[in-house]
N, C-alpha and C positions, 0 to 999 in steps of 0.2 A: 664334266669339264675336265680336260686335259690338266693332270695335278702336276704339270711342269709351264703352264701358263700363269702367272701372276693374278691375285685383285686388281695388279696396277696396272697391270699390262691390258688386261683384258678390259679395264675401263678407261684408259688411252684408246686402243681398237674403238672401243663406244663412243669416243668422242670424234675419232677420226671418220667413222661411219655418220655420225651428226654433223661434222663440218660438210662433208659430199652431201649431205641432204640438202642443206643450205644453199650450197655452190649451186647444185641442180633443181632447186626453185629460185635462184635467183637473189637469194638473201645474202650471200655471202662471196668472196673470190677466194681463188687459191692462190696466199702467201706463202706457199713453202712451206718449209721450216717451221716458220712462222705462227701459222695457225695449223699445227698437227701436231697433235697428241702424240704422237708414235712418237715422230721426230722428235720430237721434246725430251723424251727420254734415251731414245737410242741412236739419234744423229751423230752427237759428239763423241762416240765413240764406234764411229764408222759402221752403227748398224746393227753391232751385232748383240743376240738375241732378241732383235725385229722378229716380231713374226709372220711381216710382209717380207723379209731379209731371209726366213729360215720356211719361205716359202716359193720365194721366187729362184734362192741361191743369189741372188744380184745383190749390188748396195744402194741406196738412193732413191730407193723404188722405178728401178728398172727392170723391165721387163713384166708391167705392170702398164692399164691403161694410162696411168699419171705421165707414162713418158707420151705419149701422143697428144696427151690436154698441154704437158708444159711445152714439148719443143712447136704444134699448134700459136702458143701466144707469143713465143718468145719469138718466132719466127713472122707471126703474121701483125704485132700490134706494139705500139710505141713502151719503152719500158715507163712505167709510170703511170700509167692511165688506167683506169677503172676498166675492167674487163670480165664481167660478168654474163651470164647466161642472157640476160635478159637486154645486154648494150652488145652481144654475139650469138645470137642461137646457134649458130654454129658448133657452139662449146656443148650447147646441152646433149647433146648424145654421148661428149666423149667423159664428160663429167658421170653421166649416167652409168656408162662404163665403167668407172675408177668405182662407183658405188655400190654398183653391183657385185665385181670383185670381191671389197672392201666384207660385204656383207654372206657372201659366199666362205670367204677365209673365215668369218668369224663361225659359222656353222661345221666348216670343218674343222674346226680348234675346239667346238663345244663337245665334238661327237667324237672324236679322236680316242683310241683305247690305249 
């Protein structure tokens, strides 16, 4: 494992990879912020040493499928309303995508010399 990646970090990553698992069966929606690990740590200070943030160069997770799932609901469905894979299958490919990612970055953070 990359010895510039934290315990914390890299088990934030793990939780953000188990929130997308959820999303995309259906068990859970994406609150932001909210419910992500990442975010929780490195939101409030605009991201940085994200290593979605120091992987993408972007802040907020852009330029990441996350921006196609959010601007997706925020565009297509009332703010407020339950909005899951399973009340839109539409979302589950693009959730599927964020997971995918999600789980890709963590292989390349493990293997990194």
């Amino acid at each position: 494992m990359n010895e510039h990646l934290s315990k914390v970090t890299m088990s934030a990553l793990n939780g953000s990879i188990l929130k997308w698992e959820k999303i995309f069966r259906g068990l859970d929606q994406d609150n932001g912020t909210e419910n992500c690990p990442l975010c929780q740590l490195f939101y409030g200070n605009d991201c940085l040493n994200c290593p979605i943030a120091n992987d993408t160069g972007a802040q907020y997770c852009e330029e990441t499928p996350h921006t196609d799932y959010a601007l997706t609901v925020h565009e297509e469905y009332e703010y407020g309303q339950s909005y899951t894979v399973i009340n839109y299958p539409e979302l589950k490919p693009l959730a599927f995508k964020e997971l995918r990612y999600l789980i890709r970055l963590k292989r390349k953070l493990q293997y990194a010399k």
